[in-house]
N, C-alpha and C positions, 0 to 999 in steps of 0.2 A: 304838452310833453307826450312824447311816440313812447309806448311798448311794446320788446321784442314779444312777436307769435309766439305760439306755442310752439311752433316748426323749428323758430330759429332758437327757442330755448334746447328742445333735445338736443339741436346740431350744439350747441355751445358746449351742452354735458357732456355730448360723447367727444367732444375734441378735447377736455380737461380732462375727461375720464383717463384716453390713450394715452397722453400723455402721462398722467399717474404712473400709469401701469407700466410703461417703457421705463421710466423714473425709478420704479421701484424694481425691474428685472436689471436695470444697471447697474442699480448700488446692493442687487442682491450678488451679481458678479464679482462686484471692486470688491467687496469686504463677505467671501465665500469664507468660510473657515477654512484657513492653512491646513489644519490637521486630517481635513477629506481630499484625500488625492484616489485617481483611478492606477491601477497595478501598473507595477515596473516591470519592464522585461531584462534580464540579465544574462548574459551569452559567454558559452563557455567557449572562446578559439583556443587556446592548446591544452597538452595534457599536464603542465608545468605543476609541482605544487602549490605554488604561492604566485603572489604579482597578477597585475593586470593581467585578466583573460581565464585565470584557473579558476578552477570548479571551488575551491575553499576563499579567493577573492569574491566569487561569486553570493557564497553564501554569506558571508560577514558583510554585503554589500545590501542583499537581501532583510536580512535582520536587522541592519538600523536604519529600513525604513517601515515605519508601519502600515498597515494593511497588507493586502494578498499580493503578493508579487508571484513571477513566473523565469525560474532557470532554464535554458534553451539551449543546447549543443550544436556550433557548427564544427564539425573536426572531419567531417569528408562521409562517405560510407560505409569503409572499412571500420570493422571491430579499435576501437583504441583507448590501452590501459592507462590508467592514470595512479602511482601508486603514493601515497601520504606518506609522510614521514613522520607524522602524527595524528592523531586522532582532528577528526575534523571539525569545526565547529557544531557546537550543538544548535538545530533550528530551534529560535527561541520568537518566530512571526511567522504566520504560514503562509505557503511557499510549494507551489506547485515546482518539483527539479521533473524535467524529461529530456531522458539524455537520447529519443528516437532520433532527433536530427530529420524529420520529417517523413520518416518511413512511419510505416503502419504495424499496428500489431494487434489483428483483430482476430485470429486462433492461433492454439497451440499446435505446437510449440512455440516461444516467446524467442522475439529475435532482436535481441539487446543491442547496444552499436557503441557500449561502454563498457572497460571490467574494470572495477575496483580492487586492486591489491591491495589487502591489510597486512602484509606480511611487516612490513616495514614501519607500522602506526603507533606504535608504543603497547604497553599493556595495558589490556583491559578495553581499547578502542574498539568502537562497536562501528560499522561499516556509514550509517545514518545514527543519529541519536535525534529524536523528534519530540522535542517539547513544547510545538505550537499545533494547535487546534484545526481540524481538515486540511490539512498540507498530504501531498501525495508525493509519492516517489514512481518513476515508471523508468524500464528501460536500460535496465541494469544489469551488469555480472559483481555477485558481490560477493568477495573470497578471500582470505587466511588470514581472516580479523581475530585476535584476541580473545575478543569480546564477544557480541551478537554480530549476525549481519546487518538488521536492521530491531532498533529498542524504542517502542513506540513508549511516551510517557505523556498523550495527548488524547482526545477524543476525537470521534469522525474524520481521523485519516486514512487516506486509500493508499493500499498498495499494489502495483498490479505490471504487466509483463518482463518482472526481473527474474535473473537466474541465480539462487543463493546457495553458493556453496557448490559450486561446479565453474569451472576455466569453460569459455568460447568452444573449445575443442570436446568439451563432455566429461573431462578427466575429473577426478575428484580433488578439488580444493575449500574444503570446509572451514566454516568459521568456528570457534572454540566452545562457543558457548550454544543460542538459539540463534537457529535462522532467522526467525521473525518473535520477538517477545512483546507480547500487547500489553501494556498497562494503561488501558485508556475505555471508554465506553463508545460504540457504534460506529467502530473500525470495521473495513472492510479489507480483506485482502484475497484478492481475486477478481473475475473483472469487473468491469467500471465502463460502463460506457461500451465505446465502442473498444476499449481495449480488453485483451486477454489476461489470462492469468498467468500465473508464477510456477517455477519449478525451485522448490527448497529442499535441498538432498545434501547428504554430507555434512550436515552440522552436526552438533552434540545432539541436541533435537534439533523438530523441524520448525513448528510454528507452537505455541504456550501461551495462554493466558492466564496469571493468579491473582489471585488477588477478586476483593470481591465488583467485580467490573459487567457490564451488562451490554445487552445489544449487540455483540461482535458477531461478523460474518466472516467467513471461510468458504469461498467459491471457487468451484476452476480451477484448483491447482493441482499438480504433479507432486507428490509430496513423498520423497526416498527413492524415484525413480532415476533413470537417465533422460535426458533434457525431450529427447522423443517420447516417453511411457513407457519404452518397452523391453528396457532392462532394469537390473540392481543398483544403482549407488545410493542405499540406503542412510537415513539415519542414525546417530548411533546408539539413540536411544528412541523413543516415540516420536511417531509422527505427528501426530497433535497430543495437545494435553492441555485437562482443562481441568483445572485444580481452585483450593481455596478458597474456596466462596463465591467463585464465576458463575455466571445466571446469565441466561436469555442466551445462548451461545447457539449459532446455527452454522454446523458443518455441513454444506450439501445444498440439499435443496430437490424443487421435484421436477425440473427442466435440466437440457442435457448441460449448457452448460456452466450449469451450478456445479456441476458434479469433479468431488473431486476424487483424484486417484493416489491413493495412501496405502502404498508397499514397499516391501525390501527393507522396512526400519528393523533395527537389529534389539528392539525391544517390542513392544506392541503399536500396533497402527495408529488406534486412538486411545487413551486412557480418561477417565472421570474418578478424578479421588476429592473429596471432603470438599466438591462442589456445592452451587446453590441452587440447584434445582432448574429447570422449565429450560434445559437445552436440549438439543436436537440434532441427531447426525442420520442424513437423511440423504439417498441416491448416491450413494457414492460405491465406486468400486476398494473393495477392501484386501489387499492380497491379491490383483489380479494388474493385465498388465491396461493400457488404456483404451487398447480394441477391445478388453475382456476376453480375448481369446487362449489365451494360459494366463499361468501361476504367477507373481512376482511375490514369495510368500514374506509377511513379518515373521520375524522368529518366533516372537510371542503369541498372546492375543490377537484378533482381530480390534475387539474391543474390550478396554476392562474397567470392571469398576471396583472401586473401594469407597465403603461412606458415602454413597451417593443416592440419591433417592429423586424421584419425579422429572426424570426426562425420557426422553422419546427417541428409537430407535427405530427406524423408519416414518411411516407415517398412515395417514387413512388416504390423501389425493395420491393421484395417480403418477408413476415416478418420481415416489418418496421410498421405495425401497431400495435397499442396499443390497447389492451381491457382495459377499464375504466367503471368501474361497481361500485353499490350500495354507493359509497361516498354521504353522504348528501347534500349537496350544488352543 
């Protein structure tokens, strides 16, 4: 009786081996878990409210499928309104919406290629309502909601080159309530990437976080100005506010553009009442216009506090201070 070599033993192994192995990369394919799929894309063609192709088909399309999906606008170049006739679905799966349509928007001012009219959404309708986790909103005009412009009730979503609370044209169309209301931890609003930040003007306020919530950024934005920096269409109350138990909160920052410009509000710029301590409002022009070269003053404070103890008001790195100029009070 003959014995394979040793030679022809290995050759045997590695043929039974590969085989294995192909064996098992097939039937790891045939039987993948259903429930892991890679992101959907969903595209908004007209400005319809409902039905194939609207932005509110879009998002109920979005949300019963799980994981991250991606909303995408093709409606041309031109600026185009789309107005609801109700409040629109709440994102309850995250969901990157970017209504650029493939333009760029990597400085201010932010050049949106959508405006959302709330006039006609019912009461209380806030322009986005976000109840899923890192989901961003980019590329927007978002105007005469009820409600907020946009009601964050999620963590680590981004919000970045919309215009809330100002028409295409710069004229004042404000949302009722808050431009931007965070209720969420390690939200960023401003920019992201290669995109820029936001102009929120003309709402009740501008941007608010309460509640005891953490980590939130505020970068790069225009905040009570006109859509260029360099007039009034203030808020009606504060520009930021950062109230009730909010911690770790960073308005600003020590590079240019972190920096936001927080004027023209018809109450104080920033306010800290019966906060949680270790936030930071830092490089930002306060009461000036966004060259810094004059006044765009808050009627109020610059900055106020109430109850508030152990945060930071510039900084010790270099372009962590603030110019705070011509505010009345």
């Amino acid at each position: 009786m003959s014995f394979p070599s040793p030679l022809q033993l290995r050759q045997t192994n590695l043929r039974w081996y590969c085989r294995s192995a192909l064996l098992v990369v097939f039937l790891s394919v045939l039987f993948w878990p259903t429930g892991v799929a890679q992101a959907a894309t969903f595209t908004v063609t007209n400005t319809n409210d409902s039905g194939s192709g609207s932005l509110r088909q879009a998002i109920l399309d979005a949300n019963a499928r799980s994981g991250v999906d991606v909303i995408l606008f093709n409606l041309g170049s031109s600026v185009q309104t789309i107005r609801p006739n109700s409040a629109l679905p709440t994102i309850t799966d995250t969901v990157e919406i970017n209504a650029l349509g493939g333009s760029t928007c990597a400085t201010m001012p932010p050049q949106p290629r959508v405006l959302l009219d709330g006039s006609g959404a019912g009461n209380g309708a806030s322009g986005f309502r976000i109840n899923a986790n890192t989901s961003r909103i980019v590329g927007f005009y978002i105007t005469k909601f009820s409600g907020d412009g946009i009601t964050i009730n999620a963590n680590g979503v981004g919000v970045a080159c919309n215009v809330i609370g100002l028409n295409n044209n710069g004229t004042a169309a404000g949302n009722i309530n808050y431009g931007i209301k965070i209720g969420g931890n390690n939200t960023i609003i401003g920019w992201l990437g290669s995109l820029t930040g936001n102009v929120v003007s003309d709402n009740s306020f501008g941007i608010v976080i309460e509640d005891a919530f953490s980590g939130n950024v505020i970068r790069g934005n225009f905040i009570g100005t006109t859509i260029d920096g360099s007039g009034d269409r203030g808020n009606k109350n504060a520009g930021v506010g950062i109230a009730f138990g909010a911690t770790g909160t960073t308005v600003g920052g020590s590079i240019t553009a972190d920096r936001n410009v927080i004027s023209g509000n018809d109450t104080e710029g920033v306010y800290l009442i019966s906060d949680g301590g270790n936030n930071q409002v830092s490089g930002n022009f306060i009461g000036l216009n966004a060259a810094g070269t004059s006044g765009i003053p808050n009627t109020l404070n610059g900055i106020f506090f109430e109850d508030s103890d152990n945060n930071t008001i510039g900084g010790t790195r270099s372009g962590e201070g603030n110019r705070i100029a011509f505010n009345r009070e």
